[in-house]
C-alpha positions as semicolon CSV with decimal commas, in nm:
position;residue;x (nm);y (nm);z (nm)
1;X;1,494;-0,051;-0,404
2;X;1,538;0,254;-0,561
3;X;1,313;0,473;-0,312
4;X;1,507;0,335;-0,040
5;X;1,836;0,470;-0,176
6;X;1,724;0,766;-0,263
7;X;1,553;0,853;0,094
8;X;1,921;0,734;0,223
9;X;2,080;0,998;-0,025
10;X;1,817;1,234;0,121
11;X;1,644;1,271;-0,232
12;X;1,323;1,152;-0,107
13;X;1,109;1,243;0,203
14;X;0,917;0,994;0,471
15;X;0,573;1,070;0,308
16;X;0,715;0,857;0,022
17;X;0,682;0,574;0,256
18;X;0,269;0,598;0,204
19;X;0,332;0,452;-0,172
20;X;0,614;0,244;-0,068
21;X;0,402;0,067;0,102
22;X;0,088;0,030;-0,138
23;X;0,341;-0,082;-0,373
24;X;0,480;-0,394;-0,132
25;X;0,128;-0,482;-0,079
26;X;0,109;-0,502;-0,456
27;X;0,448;-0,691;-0,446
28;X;0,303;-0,951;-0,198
29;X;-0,004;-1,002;-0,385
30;X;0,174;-1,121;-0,685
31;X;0,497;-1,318;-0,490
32;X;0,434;-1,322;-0,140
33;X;0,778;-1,507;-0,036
34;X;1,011;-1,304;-0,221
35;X;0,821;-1,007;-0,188
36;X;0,848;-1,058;0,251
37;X;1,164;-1,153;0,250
38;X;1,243;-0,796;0,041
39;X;1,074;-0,591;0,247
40;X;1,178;-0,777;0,587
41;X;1,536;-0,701;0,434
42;X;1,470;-0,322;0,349
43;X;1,279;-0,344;0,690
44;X;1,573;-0,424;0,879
45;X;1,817;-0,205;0,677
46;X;1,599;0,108;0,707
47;X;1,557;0,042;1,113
48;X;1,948;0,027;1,094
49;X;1,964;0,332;0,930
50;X;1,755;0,544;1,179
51;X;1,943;0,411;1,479
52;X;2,228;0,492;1,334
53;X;2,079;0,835;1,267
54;X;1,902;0,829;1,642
55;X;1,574;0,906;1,426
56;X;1,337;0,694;1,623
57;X;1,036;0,878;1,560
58;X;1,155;0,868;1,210
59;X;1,198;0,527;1,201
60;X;0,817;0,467;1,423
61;X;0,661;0,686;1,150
62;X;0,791;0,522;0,848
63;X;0,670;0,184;0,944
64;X;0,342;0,339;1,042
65;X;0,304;0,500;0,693
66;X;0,387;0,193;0,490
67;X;0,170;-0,027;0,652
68;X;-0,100;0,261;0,581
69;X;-0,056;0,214;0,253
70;X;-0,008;-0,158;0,270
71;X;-0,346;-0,246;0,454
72;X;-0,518;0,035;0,233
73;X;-0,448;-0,143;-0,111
74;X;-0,500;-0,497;0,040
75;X;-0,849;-0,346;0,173
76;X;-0,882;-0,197;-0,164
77;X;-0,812;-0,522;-0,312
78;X;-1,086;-0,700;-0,096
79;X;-1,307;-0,454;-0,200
80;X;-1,295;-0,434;-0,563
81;X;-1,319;-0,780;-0,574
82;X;-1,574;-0,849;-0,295
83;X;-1,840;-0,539;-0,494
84;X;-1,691;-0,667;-0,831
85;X;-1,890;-1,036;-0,800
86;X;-2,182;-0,840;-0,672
87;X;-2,243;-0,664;-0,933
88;X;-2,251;-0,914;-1,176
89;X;-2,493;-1,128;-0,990
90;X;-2,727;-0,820;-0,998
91;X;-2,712;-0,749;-1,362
């Protein structure tokens, strides 16, 4: 919650929105409801915010970087754990 008030301050810039991301995915891997219905909220208050602003590329490329880093630590996830058990069956 912080990040998001500080990017609507203007403290923070949209390539924050990389580690915003990795950080819901870590959110949702822990407490998936609460976690969704947090970032649904922030979602919709962020895409409320850049049409207010008439930032729709903004807006486009902010979604597109958290979900980067969303997908990337739930594939980094799978991984660790998918390589994890195979190591230990090899050794």
């Amino acid at each position: 919650m912080n990040f998001i008030l500080a990017y609507l301050i203007g403290h923070r810039k949209d390539e924050g929105f990389i580690l915003y991301g990795a950080i819901a995915a870590v959110a949702f891997l822990i407490d998936p409801m609460t976690s969704a219905l947090f970032y649904l909220l922030a979602f919709l208050g962020l895409t409320a915010f850049n049409i207010k602003q008439k930032r729709w590329a903004r807006g486009f490329y902010q979604l597109l970087a958290a979900l980067l880093g969303f997908f990337t630590r739930l594939l980094s996830n799978w991984l660790y754990h998918r390589f994890e058990s195979d190591f230990w069956l090899c050794h």
